[in-house]
N, C-alpha and C positions, 0 to 999 in steps of 0.2 A: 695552666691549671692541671691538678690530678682530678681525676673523676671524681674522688671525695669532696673536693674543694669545688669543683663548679657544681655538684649537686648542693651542696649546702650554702653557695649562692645564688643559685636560682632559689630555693627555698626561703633565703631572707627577701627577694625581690618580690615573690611572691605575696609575703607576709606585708608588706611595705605596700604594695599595689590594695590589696586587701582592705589597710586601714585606712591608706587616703581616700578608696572609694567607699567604708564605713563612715566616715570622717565626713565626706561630700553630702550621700544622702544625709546626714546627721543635722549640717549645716542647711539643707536643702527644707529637711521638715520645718525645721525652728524657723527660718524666714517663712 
């Protein structure tokens, strides 16, 4: 990796971490 490229995948892992655990609590309330 270049420094550009692993910062802008840590960035999408980040974004991805983010809406599964958006997504979880989401699933979490509605049950």
């Amino acid at each position: 990796y270049t420094e550009i490229e692993q910062d802008e995948y840590e960035r999408i892992i980040l974004l991805f971490e983010k809406f599964r655990f958006m997504g979880y609590t989401k699933n979490k309330l509605v049950i």
